[in-house]
C-alpha positions as CSV (number, residue, x, y, z in Angstrom):
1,X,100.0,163.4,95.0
2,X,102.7,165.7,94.0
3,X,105.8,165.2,96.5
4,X,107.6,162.1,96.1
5,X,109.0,159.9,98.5
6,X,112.7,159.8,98.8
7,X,113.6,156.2,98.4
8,X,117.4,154.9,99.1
9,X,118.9,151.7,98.0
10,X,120.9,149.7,99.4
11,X,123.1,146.3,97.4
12,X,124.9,148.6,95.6
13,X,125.9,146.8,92.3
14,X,123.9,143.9,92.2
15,X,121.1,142.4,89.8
16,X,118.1,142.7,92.7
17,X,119.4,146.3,93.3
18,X,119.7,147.3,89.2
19,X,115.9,146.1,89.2
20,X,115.2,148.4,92.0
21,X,116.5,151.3,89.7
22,X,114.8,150.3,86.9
23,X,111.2,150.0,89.0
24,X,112.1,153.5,90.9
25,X,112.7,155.2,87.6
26,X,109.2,154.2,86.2
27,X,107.4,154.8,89.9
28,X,105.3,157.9,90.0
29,X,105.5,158.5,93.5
30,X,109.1,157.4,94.5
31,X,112.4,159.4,93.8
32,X,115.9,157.7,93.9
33,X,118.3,159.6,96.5
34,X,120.9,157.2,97.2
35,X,121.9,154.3,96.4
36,X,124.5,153.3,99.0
37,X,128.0,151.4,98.5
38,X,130.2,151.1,101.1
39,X,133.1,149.6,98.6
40,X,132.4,152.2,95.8
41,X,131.8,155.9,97.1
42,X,131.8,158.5,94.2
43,X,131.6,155.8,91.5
44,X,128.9,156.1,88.9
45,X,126.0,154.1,88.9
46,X,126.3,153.7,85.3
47,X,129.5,152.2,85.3
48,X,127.6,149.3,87.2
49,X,124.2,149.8,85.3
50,X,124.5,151.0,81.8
51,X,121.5,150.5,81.0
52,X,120.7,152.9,83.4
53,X,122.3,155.7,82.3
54,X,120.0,157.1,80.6
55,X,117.5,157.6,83.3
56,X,120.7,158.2,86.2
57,X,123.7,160.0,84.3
58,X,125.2,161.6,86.9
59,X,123.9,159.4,89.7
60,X,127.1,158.4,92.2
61,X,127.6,155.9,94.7
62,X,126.8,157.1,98.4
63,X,128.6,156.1,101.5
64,X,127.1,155.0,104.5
65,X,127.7,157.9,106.4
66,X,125.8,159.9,103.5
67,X,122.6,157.5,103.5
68,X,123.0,157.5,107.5
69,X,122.7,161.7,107.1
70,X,119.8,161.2,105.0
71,X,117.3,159.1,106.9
72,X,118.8,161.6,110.3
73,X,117.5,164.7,107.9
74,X,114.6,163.8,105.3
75,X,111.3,163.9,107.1
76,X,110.0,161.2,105.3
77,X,112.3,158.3,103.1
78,X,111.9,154.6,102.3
79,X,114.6,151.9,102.2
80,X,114.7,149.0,99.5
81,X,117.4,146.6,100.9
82,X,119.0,144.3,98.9
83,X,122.1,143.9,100.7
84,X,123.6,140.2,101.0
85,X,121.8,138.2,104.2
86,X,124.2,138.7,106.5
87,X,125.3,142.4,105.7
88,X,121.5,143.9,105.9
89,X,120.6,143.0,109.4
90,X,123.5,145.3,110.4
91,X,122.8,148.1,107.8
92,X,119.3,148.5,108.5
93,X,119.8,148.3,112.3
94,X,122.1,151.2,111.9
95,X,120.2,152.9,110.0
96,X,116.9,152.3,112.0
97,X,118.6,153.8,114.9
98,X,119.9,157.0,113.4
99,X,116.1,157.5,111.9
100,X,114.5,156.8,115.7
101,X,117.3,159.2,117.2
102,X,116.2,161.7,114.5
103,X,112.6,161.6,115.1
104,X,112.4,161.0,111.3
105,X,109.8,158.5,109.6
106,X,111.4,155.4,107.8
107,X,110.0,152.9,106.5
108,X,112.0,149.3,104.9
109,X,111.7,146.7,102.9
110,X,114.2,144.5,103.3
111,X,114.9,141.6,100.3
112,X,117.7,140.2,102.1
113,X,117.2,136.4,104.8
114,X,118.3,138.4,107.3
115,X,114.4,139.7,108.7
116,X,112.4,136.5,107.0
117,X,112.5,134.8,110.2
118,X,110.9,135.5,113.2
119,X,113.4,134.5,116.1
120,X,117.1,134.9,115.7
121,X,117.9,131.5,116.6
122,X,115.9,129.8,113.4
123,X,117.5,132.2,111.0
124,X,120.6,131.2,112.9
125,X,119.8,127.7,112.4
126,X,119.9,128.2,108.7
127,X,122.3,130.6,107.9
128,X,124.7,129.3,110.4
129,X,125.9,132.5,112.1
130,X,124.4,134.8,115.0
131,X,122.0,137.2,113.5
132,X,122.7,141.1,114.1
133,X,119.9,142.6,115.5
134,X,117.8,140.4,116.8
135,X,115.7,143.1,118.5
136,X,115.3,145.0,115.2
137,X,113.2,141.1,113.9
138,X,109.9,142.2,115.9
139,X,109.2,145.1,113.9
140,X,109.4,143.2,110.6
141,X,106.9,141.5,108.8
142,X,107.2,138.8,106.3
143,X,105.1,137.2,103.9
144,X,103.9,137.1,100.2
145,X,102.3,140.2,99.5
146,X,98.8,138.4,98.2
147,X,99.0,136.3,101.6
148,X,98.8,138.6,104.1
149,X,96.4,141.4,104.2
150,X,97.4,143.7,106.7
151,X,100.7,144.3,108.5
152,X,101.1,145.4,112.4
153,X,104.6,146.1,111.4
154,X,106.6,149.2,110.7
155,X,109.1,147.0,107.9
156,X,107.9,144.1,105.8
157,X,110.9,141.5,104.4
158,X,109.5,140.0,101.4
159,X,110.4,136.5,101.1
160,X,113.2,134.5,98.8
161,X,112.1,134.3,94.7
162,X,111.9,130.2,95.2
163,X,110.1,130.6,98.5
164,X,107.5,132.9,96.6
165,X,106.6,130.5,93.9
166,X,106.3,127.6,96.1
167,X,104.3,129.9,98.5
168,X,101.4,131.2,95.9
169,X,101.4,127.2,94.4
170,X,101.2,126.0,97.8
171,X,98.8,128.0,100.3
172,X,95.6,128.0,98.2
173,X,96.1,124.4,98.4
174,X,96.3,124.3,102.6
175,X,94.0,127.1,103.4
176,X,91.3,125.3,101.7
177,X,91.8,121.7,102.6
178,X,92.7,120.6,99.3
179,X,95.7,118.1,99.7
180,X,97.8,116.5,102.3
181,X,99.7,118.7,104.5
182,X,102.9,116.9,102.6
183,X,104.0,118.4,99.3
184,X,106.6,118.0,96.8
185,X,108.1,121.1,95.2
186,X,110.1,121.2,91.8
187,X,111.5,124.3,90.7
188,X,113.7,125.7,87.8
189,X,115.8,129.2,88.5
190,X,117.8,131.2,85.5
191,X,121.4,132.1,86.4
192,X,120.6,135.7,87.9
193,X,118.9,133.8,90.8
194,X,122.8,133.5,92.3
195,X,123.6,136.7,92.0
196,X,126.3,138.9,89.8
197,X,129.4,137.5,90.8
198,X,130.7,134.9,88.5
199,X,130.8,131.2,90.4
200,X,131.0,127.8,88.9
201,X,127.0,127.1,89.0
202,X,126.2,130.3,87.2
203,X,129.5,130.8,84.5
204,X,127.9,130.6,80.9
205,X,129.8,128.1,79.6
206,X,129.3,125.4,82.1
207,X,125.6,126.4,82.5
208,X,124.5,126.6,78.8
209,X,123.0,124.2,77.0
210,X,122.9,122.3,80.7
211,X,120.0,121.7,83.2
212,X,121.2,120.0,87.0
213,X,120.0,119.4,90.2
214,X,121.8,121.1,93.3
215,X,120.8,121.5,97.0
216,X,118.2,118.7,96.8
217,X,116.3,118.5,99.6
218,X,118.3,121.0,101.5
219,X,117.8,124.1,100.0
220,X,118.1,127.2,102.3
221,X,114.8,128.7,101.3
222,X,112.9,125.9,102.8
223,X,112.4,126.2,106.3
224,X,111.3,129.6,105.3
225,X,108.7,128.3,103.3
226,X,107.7,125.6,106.4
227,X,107.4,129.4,108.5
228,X,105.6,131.5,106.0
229,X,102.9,128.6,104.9
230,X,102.1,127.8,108.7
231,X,102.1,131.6,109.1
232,X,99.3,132.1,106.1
233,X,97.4,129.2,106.4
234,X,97.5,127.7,109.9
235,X,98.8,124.3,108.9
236,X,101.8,122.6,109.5
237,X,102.9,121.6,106.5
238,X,106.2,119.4,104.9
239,X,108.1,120.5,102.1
240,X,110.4,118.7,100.0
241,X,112.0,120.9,97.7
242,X,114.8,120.2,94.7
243,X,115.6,123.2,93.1
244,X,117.0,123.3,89.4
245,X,119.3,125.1,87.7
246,X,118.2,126.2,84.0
247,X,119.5,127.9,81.0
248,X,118.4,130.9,81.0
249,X,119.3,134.5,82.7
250,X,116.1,135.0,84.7
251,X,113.0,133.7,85.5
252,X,111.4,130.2,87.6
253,X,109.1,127.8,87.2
254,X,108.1,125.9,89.8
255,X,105.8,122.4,90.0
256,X,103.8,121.9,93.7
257,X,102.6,118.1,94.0
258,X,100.7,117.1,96.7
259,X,98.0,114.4,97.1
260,X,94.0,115.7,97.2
261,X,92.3,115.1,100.9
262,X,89.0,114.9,98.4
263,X,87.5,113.8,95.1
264,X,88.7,116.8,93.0
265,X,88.2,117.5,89.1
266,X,91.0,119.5,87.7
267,X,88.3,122.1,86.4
268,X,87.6,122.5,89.7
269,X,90.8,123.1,91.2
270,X,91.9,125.5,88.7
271,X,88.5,127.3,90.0
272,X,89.4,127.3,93.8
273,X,92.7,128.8,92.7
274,X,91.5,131.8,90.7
275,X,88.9,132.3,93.4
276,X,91.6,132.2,96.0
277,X,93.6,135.1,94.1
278,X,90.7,137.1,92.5
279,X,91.6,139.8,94.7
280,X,95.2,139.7,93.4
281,X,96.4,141.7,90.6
282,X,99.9,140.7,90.0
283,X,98.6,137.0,89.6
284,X,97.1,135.2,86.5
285,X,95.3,131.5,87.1
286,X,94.4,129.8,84.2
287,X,93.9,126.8,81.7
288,X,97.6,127.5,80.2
289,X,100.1,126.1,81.5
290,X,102.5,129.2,82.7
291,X,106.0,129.9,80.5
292,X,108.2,132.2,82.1
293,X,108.2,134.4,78.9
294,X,105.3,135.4,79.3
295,X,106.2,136.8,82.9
296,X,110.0,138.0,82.9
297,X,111.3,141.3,83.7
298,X,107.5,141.7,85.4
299,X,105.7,141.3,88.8
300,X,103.1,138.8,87.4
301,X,102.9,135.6,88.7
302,X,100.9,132.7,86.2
303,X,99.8,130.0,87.5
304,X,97.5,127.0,86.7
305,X,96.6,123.3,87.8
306,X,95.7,119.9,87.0
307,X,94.7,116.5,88.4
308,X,95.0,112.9,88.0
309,X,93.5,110.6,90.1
310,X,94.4,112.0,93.4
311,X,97.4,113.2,92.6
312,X,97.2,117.5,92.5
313,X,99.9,119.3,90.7
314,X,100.2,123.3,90.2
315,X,102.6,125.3,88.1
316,X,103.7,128.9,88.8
317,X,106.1,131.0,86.9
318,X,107.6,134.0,88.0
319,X,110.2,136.3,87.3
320,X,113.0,135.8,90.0
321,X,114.5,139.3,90.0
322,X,111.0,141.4,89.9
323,X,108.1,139.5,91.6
324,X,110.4,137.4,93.4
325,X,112.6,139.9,94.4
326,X,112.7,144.0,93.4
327,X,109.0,144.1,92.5
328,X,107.3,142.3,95.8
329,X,109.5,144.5,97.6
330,X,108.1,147.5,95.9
331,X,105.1,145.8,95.8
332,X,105.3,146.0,99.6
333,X,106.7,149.7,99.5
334,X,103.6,150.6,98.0
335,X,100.8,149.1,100.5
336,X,103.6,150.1,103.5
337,X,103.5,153.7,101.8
338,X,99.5,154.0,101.2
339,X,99.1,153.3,97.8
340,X,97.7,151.4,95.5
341,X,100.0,147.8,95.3
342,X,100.2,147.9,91.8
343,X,101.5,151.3,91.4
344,X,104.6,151.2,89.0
345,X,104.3,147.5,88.3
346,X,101.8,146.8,85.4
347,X,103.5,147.1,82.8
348,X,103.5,143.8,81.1
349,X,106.4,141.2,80.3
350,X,107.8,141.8,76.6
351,X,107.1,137.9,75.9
352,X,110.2,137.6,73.7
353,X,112.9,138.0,76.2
């Protein structure tokens, strides 16, 4: 393949959006157009990204009139969305529209809440306003990429970076009858899980060296992980979820416990998981318990098990920002798109991050 795919990016200065860049710049059969901010028009990217500016040094800012023009007048283009939830539905609707009216060919992935739902009043039950376009929520699809073969939908939204690691710990368990349809989730973010600006939870000094509880029980990404579970497995399951906030910039390890439905030896369940994923690539099952250093700044997921007496626990670490985040969503873009999954995301994690 030769021509590339204009690709446009919306979420302008934020961490999920700079890992966009960064994946784009490596991808062999995507191009960067735009990258759209409303607030910042003519800025340069590197200003934002300077890391970046070696691959985009004279890369500006677009408007939203200038990435509107584009989808009206590129054939072909692709949209990675990591707008806020609550900005994107409204974005993408617009931008859906102009594409339709145009008789061009679009295709999203949105990284934003805002399409992880299926009816507008359950996203509106969690996120506690009316949802945009709640006609634009049919033609999105969400799911984990490894949990969901084929998609009847013209957009995917890829689901929340906690939501994904309690999702591949979780529905290996339920599709194959292993434990009680009640689990217990556990899991550990870094900082750049709450985004780039600077609040209390996520300012250096109060979070190094520190390690707290917040949400417990009542975190936002759980109802979706109720919906997406039930959606890949078929069970009606109940999660209860305390999320941790760690020390460290990026990255999250989560713990699933749930109690076995049968005599289970932890050889054995660490089996059944690397059977259940032996078609996945991004996803590593093993003896060792997982360390998210040997996973950050990558779209791998590790994973492994053990049991004790009928007690099952599994451990998955992932990198928040790229497998739970920028990388399933190009992840996505790639199967949407025709081509191989792993295209532009193999390239392993550094390990001393």
């Amino acid at each position: 393949m030769t021509n590339k795919v204009p690709t446009i990016v919306l979420g302008g200065t934020g961490y999920v959006a700079g890992e966009l860049l960064r994946l784009i710049a490596a991808h062999p059969y995507l191009e960067l157009n735009a990258i759209l901010s409303d607030s910042q028009p003519g800025e340069s990217l590197a200003k934002s990204f300077p890391h970046l500016a070696v691959t985009y040094p004279t890369l500006k800012y677009s408007s939203l009139e200038e990435v509107t023009q584009l989808v009206k007048t590129l054939p072909k283009s692709a949209i990675l969305a990591a707008a806020p939830h609550g900005v994107s539905h409204k974005l993408l609707d617009g931008l859906i529209a102009a594409s339709e009216q145009a008789g061009t060919e679009l295709t999203v992935v949105d990284i934003s809440a805002d399409y992880r739902y299926t009816t507008a009043s359950a996203y509106e039950a969690v996120y506690k306003h009316a949802h945009g376009a709640p006609e634009r929520i049919k033609q999105f699809t969400c799911a984990v990429p490894e949990h969901l073969a084929k998609v009847n939908t013209p957009h995917v939204s890829h689901p929340g970076c906690f939501a994904t690691s309690i999702l591949l710990a979780s529905v290996p368990l339920l599709k194959l009858g292993l434990c009680e349809p009640r689990l217990f989730a556990a899991g550990v973010t870094g900082s750049t899980g709450s985004g780039r600006t600077p609040v209390a939870g996520t300012h250096h000094p109060q979070r190094h060296s520190d390690f707290y509880v917040y949400n417990a029980l009542a975190h936002r990404h759980t109802p979706e992980v109720v919906q997406l579970a039930h959606a890949a497995t078929d069970v009606q399951a109940e999660f209860n979820f305390v999320p941790h906030s760690g020390p460290f910039a990026r990255g999250i390890h989560t713990t699933v416990q749930s109690t076995a439905l049968k005599p289970i030896k932890t050889v054995e369940l660490v089996a059944a998981l690397q059977e259940f994923y032996k078609h996945s690539p991004f996803v590593r099952v093993s003896n060792d318990m997982p360390r998210i250093k040997d996973v950050a700044t990558s779209n791998y997921a590790h994973m492994s098990a053990v049991v004790n007496g009928n007690t099952i626990a599994v451990m998955c670490a992932i990198d928040n920002l790229v497998k739970g985040a920028a990388g399933g969503a190009v992840q996505w873009l790639n199967r949407l798109l025709g081509f191989d999954e792993t295209t532009g995301l193999v390239t392993p994690a550094p390990g001393w991050t």
